[in-house]
py3Dmol code that shows the C-alpha trace and the ligand (Angstrom):
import py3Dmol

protein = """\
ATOM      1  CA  UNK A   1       0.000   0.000   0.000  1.00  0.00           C
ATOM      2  CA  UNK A   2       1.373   3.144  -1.018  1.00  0.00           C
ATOM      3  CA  UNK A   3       0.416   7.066   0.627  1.00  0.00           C
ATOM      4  CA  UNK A   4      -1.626   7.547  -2.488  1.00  0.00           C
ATOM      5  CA  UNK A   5      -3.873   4.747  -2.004  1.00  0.00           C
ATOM      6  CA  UNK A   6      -4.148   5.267   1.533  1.00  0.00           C
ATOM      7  CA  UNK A   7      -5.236   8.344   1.278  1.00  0.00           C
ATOM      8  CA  UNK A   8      -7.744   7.587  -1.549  1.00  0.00           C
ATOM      9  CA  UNK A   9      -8.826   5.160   1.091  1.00  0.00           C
ATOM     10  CA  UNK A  10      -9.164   8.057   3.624  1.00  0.00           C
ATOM     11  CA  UNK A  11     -11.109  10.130   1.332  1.00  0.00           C
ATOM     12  CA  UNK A  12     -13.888   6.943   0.541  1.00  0.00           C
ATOM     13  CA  UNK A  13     -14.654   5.722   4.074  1.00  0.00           C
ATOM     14  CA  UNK A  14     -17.201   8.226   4.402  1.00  0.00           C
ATOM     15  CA  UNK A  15     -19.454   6.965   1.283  1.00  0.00           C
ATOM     16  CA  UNK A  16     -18.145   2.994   1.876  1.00  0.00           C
ATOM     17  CA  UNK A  17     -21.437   1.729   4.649  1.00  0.00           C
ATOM     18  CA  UNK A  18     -21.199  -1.208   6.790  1.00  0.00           C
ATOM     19  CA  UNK A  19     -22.903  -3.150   4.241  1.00  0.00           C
ATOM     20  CA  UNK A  20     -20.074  -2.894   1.754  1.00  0.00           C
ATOM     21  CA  UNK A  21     -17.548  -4.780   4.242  1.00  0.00           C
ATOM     22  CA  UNK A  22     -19.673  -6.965   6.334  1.00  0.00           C
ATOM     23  CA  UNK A  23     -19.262 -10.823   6.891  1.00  0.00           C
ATOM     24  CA  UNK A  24     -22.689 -12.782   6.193  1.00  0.00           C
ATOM     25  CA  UNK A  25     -24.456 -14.556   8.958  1.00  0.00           C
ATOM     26  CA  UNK A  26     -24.361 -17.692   7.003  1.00  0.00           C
ATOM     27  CA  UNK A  27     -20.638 -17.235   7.019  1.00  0.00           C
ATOM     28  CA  UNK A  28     -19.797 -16.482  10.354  1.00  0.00           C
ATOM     29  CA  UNK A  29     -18.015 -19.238  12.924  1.00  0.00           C
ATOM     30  CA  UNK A  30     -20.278 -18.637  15.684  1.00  0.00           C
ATOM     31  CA  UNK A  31     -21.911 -21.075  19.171  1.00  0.00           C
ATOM     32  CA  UNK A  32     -25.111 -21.876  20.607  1.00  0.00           C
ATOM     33  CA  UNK A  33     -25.032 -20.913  24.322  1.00  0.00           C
ATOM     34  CA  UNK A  34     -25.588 -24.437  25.020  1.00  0.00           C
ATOM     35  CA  UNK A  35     -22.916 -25.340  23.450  1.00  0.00           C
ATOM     36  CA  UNK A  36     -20.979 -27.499  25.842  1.00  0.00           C
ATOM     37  CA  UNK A  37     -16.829 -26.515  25.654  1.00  0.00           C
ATOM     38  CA  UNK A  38     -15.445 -29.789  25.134  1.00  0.00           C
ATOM     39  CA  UNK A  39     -11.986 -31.128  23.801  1.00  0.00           C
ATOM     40  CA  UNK A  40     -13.733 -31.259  20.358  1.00  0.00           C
ATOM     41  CA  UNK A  41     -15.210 -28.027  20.572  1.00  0.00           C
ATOM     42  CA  UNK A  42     -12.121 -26.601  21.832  1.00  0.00           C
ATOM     43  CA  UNK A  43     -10.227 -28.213  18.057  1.00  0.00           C
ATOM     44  CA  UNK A  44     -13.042 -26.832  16.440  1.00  0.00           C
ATOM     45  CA  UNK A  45     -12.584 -23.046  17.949  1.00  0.00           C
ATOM     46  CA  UNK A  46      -9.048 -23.284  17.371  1.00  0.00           C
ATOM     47  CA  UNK A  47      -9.141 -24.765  13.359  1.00  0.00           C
ATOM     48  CA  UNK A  48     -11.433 -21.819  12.800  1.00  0.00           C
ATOM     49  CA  UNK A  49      -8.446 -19.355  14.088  1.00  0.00           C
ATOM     50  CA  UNK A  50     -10.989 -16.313  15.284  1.00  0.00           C
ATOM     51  CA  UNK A  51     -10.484 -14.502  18.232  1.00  0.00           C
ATOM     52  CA  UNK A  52     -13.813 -14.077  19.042  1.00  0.00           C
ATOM     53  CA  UNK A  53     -17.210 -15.982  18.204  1.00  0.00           C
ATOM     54  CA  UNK A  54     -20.422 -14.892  18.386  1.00  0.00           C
ATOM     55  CA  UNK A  55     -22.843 -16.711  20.546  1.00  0.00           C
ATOM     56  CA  UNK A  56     -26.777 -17.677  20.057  1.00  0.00           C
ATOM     57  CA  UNK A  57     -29.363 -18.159  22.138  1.00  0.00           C
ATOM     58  CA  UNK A  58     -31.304 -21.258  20.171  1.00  0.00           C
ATOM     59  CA  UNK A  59     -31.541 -19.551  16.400  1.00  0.00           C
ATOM     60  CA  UNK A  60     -28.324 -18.048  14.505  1.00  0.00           C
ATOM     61  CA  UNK A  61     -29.657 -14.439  14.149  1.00  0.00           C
ATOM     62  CA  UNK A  62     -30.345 -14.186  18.191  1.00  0.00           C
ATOM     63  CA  UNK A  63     -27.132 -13.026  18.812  1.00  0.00           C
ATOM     64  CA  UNK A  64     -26.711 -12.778  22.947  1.00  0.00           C
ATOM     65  CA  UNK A  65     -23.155 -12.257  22.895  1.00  0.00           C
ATOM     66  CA  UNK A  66     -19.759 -12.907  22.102  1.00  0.00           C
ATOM     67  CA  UNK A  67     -16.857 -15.074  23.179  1.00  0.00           C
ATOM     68  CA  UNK A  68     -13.109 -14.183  23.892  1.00  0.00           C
ATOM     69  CA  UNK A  69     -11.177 -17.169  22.420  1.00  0.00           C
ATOM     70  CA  UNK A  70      -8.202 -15.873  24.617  1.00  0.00           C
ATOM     71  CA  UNK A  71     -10.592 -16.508  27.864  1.00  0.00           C
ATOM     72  CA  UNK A  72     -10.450 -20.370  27.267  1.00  0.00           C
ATOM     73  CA  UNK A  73      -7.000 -20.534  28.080  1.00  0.00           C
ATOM     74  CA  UNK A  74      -8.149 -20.616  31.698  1.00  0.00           C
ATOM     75  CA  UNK A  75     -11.338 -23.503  30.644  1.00  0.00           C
ATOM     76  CA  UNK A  76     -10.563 -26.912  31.407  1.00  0.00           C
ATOM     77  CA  UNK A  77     -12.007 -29.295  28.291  1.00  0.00           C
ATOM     78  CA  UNK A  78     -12.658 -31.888  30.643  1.00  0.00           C
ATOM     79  CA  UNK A  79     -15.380 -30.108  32.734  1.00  0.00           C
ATOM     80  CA  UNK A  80     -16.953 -29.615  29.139  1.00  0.00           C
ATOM     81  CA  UNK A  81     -18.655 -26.474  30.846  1.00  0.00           C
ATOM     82  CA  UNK A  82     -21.238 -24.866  28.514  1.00  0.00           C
ATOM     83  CA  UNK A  83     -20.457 -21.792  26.775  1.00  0.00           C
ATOM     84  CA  UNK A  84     -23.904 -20.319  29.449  1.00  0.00           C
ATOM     85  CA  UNK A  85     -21.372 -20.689  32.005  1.00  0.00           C
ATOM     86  CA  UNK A  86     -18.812 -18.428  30.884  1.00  0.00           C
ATOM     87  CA  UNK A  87     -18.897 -14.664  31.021  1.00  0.00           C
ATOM     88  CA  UNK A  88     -19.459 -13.317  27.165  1.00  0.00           C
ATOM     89  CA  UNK A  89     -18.737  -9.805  26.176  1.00  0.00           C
ATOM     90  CA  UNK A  90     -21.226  -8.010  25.205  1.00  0.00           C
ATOM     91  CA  UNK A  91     -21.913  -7.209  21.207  1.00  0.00           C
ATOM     92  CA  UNK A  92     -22.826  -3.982  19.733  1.00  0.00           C
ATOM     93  CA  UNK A  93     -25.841  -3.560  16.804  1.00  0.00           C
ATOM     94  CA  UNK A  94     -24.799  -1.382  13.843  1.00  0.00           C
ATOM     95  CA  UNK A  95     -26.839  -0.746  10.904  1.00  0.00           C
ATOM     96  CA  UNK A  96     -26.026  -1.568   7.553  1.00  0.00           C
ATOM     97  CA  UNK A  97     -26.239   1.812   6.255  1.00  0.00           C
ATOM     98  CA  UNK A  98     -23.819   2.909   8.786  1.00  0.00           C
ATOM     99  CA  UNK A  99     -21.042   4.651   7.226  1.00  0.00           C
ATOM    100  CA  UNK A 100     -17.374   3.209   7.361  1.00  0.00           C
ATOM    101  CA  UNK A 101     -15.752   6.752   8.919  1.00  0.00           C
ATOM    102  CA  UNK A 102     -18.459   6.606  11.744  1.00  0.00           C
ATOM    103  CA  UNK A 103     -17.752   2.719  12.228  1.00  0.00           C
ATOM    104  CA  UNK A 104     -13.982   3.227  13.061  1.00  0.00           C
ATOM    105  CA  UNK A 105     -14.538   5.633  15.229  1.00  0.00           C
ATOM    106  CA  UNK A 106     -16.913   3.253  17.228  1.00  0.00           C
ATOM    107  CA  UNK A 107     -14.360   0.822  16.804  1.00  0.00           C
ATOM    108  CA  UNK A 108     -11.592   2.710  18.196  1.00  0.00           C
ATOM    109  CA  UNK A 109     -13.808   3.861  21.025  1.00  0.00           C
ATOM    110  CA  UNK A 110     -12.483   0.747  22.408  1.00  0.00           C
ATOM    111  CA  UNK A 111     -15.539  -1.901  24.173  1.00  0.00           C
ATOM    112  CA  UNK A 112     -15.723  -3.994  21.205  1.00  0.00           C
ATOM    113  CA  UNK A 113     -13.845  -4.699  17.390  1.00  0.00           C
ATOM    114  CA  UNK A 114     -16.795  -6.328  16.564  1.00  0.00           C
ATOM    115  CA  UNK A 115     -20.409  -5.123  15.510  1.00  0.00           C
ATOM    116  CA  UNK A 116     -23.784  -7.137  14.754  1.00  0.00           C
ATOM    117  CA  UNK A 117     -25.234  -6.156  11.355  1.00  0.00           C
ATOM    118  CA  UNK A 118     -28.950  -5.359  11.865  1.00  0.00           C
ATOM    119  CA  UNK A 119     -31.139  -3.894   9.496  1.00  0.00           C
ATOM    120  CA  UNK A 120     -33.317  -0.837  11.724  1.00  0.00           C
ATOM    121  CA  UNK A 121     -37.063  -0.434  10.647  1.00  0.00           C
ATOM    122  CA  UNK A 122     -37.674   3.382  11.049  1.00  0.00           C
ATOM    123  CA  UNK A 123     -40.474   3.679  13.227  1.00  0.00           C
ATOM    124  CA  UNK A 124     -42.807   6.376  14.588  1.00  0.00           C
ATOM    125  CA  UNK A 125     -42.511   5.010  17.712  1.00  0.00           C
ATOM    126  CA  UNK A 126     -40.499   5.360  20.669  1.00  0.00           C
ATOM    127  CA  UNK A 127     -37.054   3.059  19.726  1.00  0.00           C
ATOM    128  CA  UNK A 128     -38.044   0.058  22.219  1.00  0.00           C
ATOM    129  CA  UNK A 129     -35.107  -2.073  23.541  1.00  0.00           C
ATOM    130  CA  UNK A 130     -33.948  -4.763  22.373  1.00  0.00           C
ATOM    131  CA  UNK A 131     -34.769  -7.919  23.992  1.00  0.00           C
ATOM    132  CA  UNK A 132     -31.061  -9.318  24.143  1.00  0.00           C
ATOM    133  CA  UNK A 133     -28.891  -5.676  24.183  1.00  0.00           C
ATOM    134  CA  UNK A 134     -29.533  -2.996  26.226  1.00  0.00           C
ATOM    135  CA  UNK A 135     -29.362  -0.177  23.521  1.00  0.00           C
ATOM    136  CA  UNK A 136     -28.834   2.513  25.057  1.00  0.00           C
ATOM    137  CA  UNK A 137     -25.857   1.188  26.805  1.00  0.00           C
ATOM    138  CA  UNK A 138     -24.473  -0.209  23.894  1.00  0.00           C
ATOM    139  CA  UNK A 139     -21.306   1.851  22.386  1.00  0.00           C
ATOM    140  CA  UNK A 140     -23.167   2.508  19.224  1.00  0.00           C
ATOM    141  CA  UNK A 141     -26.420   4.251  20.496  1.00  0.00           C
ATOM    142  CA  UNK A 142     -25.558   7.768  20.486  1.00  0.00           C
ATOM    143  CA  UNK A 143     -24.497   7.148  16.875  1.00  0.00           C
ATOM    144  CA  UNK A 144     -27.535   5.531  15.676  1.00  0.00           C
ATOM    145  CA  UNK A 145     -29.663   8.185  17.532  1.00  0.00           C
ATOM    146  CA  UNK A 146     -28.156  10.700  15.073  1.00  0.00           C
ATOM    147  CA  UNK A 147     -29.289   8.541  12.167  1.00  0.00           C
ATOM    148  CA  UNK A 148     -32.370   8.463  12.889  1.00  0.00           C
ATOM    149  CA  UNK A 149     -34.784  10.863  11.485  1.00  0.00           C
ATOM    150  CA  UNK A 150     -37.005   9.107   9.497  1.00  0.00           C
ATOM    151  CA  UNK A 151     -35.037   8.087   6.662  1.00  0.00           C
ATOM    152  CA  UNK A 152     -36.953   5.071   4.706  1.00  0.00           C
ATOM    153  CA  UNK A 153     -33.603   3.323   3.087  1.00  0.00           C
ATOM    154  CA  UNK A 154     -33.920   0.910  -0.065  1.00  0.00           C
ATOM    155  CA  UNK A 155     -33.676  -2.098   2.135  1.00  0.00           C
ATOM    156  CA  UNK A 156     -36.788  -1.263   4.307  1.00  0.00           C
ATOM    157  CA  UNK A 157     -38.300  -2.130   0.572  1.00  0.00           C
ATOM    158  CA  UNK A 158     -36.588  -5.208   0.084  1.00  0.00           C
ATOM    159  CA  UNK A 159     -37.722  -7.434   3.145  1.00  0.00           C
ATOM    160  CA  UNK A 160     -39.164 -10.418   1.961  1.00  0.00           C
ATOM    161  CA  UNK A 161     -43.232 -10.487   2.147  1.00  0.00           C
ATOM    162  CA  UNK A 162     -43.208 -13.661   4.585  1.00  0.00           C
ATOM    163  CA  UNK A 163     -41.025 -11.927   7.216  1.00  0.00           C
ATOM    164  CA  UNK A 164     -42.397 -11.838  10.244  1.00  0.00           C
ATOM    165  CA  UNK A 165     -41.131  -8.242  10.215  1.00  0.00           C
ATOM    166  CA  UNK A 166     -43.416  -5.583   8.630  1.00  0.00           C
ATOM    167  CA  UNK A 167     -42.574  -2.183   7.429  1.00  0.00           C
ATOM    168  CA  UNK A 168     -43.747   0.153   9.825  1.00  0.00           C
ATOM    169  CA  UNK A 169     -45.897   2.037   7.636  1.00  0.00           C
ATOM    170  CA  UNK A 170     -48.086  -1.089   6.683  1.00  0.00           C
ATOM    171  CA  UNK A 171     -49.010  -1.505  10.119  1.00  0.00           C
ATOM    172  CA  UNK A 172     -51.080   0.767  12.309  1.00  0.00           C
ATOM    173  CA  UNK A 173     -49.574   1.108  15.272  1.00  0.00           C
ATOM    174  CA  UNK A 174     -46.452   0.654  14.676  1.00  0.00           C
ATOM    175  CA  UNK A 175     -45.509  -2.353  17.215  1.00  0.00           C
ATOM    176  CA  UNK A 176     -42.142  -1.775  19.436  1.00  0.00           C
ATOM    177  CA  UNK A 177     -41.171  -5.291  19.292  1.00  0.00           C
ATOM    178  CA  UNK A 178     -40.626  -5.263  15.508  1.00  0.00           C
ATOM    179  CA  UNK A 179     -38.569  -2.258  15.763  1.00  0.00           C
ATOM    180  CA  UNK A 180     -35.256  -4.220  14.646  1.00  0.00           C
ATOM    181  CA  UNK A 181     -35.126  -6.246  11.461  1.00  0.00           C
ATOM    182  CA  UNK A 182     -33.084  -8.669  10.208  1.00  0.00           C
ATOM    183  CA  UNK A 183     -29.387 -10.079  11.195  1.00  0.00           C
ATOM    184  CA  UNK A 184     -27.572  -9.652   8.154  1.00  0.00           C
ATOM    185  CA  UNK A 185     -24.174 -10.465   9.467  1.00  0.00           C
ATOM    186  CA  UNK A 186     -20.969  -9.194  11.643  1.00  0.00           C
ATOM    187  CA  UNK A 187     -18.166  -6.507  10.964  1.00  0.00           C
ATOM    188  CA  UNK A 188     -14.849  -5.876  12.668  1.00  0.00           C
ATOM    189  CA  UNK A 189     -12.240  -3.152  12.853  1.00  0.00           C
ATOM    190  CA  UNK A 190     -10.132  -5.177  10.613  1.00  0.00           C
ATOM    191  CA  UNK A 191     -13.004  -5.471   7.852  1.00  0.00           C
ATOM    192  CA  UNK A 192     -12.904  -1.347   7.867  1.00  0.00           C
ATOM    193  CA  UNK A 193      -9.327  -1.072   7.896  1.00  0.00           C
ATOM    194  CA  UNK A 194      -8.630  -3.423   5.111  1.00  0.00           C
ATOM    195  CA  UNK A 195     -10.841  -0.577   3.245  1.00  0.00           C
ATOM    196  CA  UNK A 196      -8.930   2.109   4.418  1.00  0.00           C
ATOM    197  CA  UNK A 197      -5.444   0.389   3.090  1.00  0.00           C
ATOM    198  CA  UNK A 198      -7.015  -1.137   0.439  1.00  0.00           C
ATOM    199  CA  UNK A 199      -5.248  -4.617   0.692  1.00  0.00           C
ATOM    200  CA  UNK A 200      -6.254  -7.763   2.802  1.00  0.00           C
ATOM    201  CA  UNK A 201      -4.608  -7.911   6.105  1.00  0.00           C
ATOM    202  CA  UNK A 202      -3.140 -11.212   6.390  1.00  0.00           C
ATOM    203  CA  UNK A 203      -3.700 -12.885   9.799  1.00  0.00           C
ATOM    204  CA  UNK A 204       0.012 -13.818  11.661  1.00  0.00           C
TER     205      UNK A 204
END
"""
ligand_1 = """\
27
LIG
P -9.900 -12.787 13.506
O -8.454 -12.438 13.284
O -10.239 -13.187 14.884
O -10.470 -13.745 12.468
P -10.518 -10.080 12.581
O -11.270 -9.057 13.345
O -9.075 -9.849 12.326
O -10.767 -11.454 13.334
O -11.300 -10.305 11.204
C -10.776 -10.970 10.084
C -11.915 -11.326 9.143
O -12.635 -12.442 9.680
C -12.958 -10.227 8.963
O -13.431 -10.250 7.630
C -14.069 -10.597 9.937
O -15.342 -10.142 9.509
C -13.993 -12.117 9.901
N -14.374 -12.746 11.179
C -14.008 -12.412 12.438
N -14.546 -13.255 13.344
C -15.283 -14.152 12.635
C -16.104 -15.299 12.981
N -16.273 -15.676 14.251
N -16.703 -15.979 11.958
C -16.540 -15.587 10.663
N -15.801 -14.544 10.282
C -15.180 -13.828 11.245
"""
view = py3Dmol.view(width=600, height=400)
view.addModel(protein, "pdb")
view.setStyle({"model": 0}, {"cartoon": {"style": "trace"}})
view.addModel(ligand_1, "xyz")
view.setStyle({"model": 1}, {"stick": {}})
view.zoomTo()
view.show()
């Protein structure tokens, strides 16, 4: 990478969205909660080589938390303790029109390098919480407050008819537990910064 790249890289992060960068659910290395930490689980975590894996609570897109791969170092395999049992970090919500510039900042806020992708259905109502993140503890909220606004994006458009999530003005009232669409994935700083260099970062 070169200073002229970089800097084209610099100059882009503010039109580049989360959406351009993300990693798709179907692709991510993530846990059930159940999931009991075994010696086979334990070769599985450490084929995969991620430092940290999402965890679910019974379906892949209810996200609960996320597991610090360093933090098994002090898990005995043997006890085959469930993944319930250990203390997960918690995982910010970003949306996937987020913009890059805004994401690294986030990022470099420090709490968390990694971000759940979740579409946001603009709604008239008050923004309810969701029922697995606190939001408005979560390092993200005061950013996605400023998005907000009202802005109807293109993918508000394209949610499939049989989702069990409606746009918001279809329905009448608006209901607060359909506030937050769909999982569409995960991002990390890396994911960002590989944007801002313009060249894959290749793991050690
Ligand atoms: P790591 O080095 O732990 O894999 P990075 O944050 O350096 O994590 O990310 C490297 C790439 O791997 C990024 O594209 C990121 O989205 C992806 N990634 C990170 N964690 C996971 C995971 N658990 N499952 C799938 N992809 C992941």
């Amino acid at each position: 990478t070169d200073e002229v790249t970089m800097i084209h890289g610099v100059l882009e992060l503010r039109e580049k969205v989360v959406a351009d960068v993300l990693t798709p659910l179907e692709d991510v290395f993530m846990l059930s909660l159940d999931h009991p930490l075994d010696q086979s689980t334990m070769s599985l975590i450490l084929s995969r080589g991620h430092s940290r894996i999402p965890v679910y609570d019974g379906d892949r897109s209810n996200i609960v938390g996320m597991l610090l791969v360093k933090r098994l170092i002090a898990v005995n395999p043997a006890d085959a303790r469930p993944i319930r049992s250990i203390s997960l970090h918690p995982l910010p919500a970003v949306e996937p029109t987020h913009d890059l510039f805004s994401t690294l900042n986030e990022f470099q806020q420090g709490r968390s390098h990694m971000a759940v992708v979740r579409e946001e259905i603009p709604t008239f109502a008050p923004a309810p919480s969701s029922p697995t993140l606190d939001q408005s503890q979560h390092p993200f909220a005061e950013a996605r407050a400023a998005l907000k606004g009202g802005r109807v994006t293109k993918w508000a458009r394209a949610l499939p008819p049989d989702d069990d999530l409606q746009h918001p003005l279809l329905e009448s009232p608006p209901s607060p537990s359909r506030h937050w669409g769909r999982v569409l994935g995960i991002v990390t700083l890396e994911d960002v910064i590989e944007e801002l260099i313009k060249e894959e970062i290749e793991d050690e």
